[in-house]
C-alpha positions as CSV (number, residue, x, y, z in Angstrom):
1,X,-8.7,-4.7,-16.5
2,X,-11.4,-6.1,-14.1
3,X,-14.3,-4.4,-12.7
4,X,-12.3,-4.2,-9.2
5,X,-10.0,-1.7,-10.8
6,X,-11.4,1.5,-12.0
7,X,-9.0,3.7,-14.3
8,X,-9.9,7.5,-15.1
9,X,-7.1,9.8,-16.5
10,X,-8.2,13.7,-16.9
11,X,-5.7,15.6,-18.4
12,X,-2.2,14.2,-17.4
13,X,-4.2,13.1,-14.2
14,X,-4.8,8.9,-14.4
15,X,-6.6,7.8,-11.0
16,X,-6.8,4.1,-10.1
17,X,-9.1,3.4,-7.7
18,X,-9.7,-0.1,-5.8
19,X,-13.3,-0.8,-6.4
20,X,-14.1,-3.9,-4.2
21,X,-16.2,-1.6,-1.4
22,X,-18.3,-4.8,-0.1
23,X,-15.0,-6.1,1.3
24,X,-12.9,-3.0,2.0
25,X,-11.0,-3.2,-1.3
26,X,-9.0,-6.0,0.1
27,X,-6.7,-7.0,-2.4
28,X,-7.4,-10.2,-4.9
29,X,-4.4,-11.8,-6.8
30,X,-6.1,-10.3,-9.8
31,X,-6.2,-6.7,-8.3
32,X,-2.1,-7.2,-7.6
33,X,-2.1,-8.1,-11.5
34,X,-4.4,-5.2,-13.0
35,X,-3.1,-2.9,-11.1
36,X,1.0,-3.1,-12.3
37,X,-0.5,-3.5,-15.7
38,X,-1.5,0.2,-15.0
39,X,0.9,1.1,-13.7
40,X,3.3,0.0,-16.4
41,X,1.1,2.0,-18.9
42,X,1.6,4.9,-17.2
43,X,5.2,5.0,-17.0
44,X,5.3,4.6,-20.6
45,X,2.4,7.2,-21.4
46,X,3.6,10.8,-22.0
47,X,0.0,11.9,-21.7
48,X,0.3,10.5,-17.8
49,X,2.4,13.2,-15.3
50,X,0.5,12.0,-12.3
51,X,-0.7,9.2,-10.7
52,X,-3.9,8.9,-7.9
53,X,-4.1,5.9,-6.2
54,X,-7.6,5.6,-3.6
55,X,-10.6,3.3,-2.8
56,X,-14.3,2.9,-3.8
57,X,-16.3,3.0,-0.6
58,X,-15.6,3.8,2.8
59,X,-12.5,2.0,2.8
60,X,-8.7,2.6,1.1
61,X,-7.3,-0.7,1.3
62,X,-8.0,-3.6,3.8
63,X,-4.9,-5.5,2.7
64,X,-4.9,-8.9,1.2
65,X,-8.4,-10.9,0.5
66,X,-6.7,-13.4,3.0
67,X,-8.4,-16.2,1.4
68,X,-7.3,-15.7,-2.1
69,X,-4.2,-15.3,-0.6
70,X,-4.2,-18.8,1.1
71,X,-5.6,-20.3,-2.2
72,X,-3.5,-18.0,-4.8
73,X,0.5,-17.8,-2.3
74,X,3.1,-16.1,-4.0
75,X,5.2,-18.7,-4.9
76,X,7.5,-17.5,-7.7
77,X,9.3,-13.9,-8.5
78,X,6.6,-13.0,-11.2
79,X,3.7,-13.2,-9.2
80,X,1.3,-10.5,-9.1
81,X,2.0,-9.2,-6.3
82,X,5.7,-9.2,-7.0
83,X,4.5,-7.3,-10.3
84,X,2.6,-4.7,-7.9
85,X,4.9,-4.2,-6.1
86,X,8.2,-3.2,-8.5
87,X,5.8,-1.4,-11.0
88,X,4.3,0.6,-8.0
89,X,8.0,1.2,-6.1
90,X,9.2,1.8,-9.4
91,X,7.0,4.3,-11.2
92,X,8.8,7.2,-12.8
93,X,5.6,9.6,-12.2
94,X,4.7,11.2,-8.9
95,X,2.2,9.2,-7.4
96,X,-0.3,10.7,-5.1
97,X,-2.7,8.6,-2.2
98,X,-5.9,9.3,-1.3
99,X,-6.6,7.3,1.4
100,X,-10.4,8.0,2.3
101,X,-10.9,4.8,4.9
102,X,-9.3,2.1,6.3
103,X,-5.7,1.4,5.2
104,X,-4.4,-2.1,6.4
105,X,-1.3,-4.3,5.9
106,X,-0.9,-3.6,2.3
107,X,-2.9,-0.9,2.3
108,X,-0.6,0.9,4.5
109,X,3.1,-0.2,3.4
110,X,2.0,1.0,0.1
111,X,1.9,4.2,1.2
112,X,5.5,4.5,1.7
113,X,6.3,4.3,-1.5
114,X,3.7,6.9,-2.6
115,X,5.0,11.0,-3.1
116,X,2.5,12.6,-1.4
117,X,0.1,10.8,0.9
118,X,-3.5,13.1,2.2
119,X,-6.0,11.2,4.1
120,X,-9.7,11.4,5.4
121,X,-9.8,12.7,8.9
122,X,-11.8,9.1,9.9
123,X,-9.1,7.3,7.7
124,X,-7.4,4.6,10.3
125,X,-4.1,2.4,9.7
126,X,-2.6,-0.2,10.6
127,X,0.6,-2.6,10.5
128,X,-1.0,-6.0,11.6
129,X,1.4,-8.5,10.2
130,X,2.3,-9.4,14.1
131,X,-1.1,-10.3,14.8
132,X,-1.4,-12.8,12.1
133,X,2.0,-14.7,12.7
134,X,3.7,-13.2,9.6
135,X,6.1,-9.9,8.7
136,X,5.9,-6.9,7.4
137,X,6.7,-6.5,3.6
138,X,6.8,-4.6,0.8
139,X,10.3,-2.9,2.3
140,X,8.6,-1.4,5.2
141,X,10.9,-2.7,7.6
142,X,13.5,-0.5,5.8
143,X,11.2,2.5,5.2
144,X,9.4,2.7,8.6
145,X,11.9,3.2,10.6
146,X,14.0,5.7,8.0
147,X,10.3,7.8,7.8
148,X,9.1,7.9,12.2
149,X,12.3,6.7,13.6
150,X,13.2,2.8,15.3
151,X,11.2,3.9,18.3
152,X,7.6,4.5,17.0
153,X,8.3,2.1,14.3
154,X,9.1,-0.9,16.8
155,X,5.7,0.4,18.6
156,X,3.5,0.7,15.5
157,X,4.8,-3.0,13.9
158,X,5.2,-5.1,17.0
159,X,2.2,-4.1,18.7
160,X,0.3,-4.0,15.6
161,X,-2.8,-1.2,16.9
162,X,-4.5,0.8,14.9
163,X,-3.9,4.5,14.4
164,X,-6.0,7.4,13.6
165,X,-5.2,10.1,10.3
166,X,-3.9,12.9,13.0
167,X,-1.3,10.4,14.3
168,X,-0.4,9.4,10.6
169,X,0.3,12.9,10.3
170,X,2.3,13.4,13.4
171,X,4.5,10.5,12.1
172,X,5.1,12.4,8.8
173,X,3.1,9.0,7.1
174,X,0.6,11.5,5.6
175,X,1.1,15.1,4.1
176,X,-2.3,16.4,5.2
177,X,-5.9,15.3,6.9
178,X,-9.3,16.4,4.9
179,X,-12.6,16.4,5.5
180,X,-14.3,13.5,3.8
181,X,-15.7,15.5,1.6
182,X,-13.3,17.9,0.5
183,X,-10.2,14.9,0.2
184,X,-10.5,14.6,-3.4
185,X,-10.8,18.3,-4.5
186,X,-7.5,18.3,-1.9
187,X,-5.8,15.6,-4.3
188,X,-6.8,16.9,-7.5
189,X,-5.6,20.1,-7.2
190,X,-1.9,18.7,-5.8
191,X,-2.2,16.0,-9.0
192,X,-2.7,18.8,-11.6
193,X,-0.1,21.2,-9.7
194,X,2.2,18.4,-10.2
195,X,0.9,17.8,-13.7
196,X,1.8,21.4,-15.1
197,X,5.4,21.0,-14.0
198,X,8.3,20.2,-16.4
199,X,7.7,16.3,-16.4
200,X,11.4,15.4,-17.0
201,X,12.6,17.5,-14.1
202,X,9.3,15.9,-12.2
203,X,10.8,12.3,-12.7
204,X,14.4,13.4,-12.3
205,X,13.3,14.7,-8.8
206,X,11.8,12.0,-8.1
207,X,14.4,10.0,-8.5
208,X,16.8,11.3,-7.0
209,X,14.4,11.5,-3.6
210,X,13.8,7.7,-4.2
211,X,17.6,7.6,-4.2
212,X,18.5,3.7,-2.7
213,X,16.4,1.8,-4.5
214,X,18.4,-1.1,-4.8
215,X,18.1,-1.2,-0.8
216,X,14.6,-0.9,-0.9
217,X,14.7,-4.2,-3.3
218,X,17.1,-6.2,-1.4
219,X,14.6,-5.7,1.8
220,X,12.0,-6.6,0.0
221,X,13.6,-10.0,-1.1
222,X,14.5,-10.5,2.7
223,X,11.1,-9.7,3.5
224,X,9.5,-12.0,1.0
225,X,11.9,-14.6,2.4
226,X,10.8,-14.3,5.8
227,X,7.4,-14.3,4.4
228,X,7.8,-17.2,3.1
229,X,8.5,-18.7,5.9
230,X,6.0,-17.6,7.8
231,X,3.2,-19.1,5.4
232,X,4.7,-21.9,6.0
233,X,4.5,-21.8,10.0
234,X,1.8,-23.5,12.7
235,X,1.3,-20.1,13.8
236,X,-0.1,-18.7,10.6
237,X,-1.9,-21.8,10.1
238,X,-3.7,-21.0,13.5
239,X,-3.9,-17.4,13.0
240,X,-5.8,-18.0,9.3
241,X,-7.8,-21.3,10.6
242,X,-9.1,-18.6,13.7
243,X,-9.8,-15.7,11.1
244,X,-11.7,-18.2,8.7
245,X,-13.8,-19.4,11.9
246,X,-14.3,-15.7,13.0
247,X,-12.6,-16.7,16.5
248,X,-9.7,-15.2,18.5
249,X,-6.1,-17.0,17.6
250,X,-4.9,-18.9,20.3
251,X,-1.0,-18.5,20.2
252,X,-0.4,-19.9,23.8
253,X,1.2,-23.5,22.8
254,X,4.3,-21.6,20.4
255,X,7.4,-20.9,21.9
């Protein structure tokens, strides 16, 4: 486990927390691999009935380091962030967000796979895959829609604009707004409810809410597809050259 991963469990309470702060807790491919590897202990510990996932900082999640990305691609099925992404979609054990900043790309899709979801009142999100020449992934094209409707989620991918906690919560993307200072205390006493439940009827619950998994995976694997592609594409070669040179992208020469 890397220093960028921070693991506490208290009581049948384990908290992971993305502990990169200087850059928003954007995402390294080492994060993506730490991160399933907890995850994959905690669906096989008994002593684990609840997982917290939130972010060191003034930040949740600013998505992928998009230069690690560009050095580190996800080229094969096992790569890390493949592994993320199954052991977090796939976790028997409630899993709770506290999103206490900025939640971006990644940091935002994951959220539709969390149980519960409470977020600073400052906390803003976005989908900004649009703006970078690529697509949304982790099965959020499937999700989004099923959770706000085709409407707002058309509005919220294509345009790509950020949006504040009380809209989250309009949307039904988040289960409550906090103070900043009272969001964990909020969390923690939802994670140990959870915890003093009958854990088997917990996961069974759980599972049967999460009913249709086997569509969430086979959007994913269109999604990664698509991805794929799209690393692949002028415009995402202009839209990370731009980002790199801190400029604007230029998207006026694609058709």
């Amino acid at each position: 486990m890397t220093s960028n991963i921070r693991t506490e469990k208290n009581g049948g309470v384990l908290t992971l927390t993305f502990n990169r702060p200087d850059k928003k807790n954007a995402l390294l491919t080492a994060m993506y691999a730490d991160t399933a590897a907890a995850l994959r202990d905690a669906a096989s510990d008994s002593d684990v009935r609840v997982v917290v996932v939130t972010g060191s900082g003034d930040s949740f999640c600013a998505g992928n380091d998009l230069k690690d990305f560009l050095e580190n691609p996800p080229t094969t099925p096992d790569a890390p962030v493949f592994q993320f992404m199954e052991s977090f979609a796939g976790c028997p054990k409630p899993i709770i967000a506290a999103v206490n900043g900025i939640a971006v790309g990644v940091g935002t899709t994951m959220l539709l796979h969390c149980d519960l979801v409470y977020a600073a009142a400052a906390a803003k999100f976005q989908f900004p895959f649009v703006n970078i020449a690529l697509v949304p992934e982790y099965a959020s094209t499937f999700l989004l829609p099923r959770l706000v409707g085709n409407a707002r989620a058309a509005e919220l991918m294509l345009l790509g604009e950020v949006f504040d906690a009380e809209r989250a919560l309009s949307l039904g993307i988040v289960n409550g707004v906090s103070a900043p200072d009272t969001l964990m205390a909020t969390v923690m006493e939802k994670a140990e409810a959870l915890a003093a439940k009958p854990p088997a009827s917990l996961r069974k619950t759980k599972a049967l809410l999460r009913a249709g998994a086997d569509k969430v995976a086979a959007q994913i694997q269109l999604e990664n597809k698509a991805l794929g592609e799209s690393l692949n594409s002028a415009e995402f070669k202009e839209a990370a050259t731009a980002f790199l040179e801190k400029r604007a992208p230029d998207f006026s020469k694609f058709k």
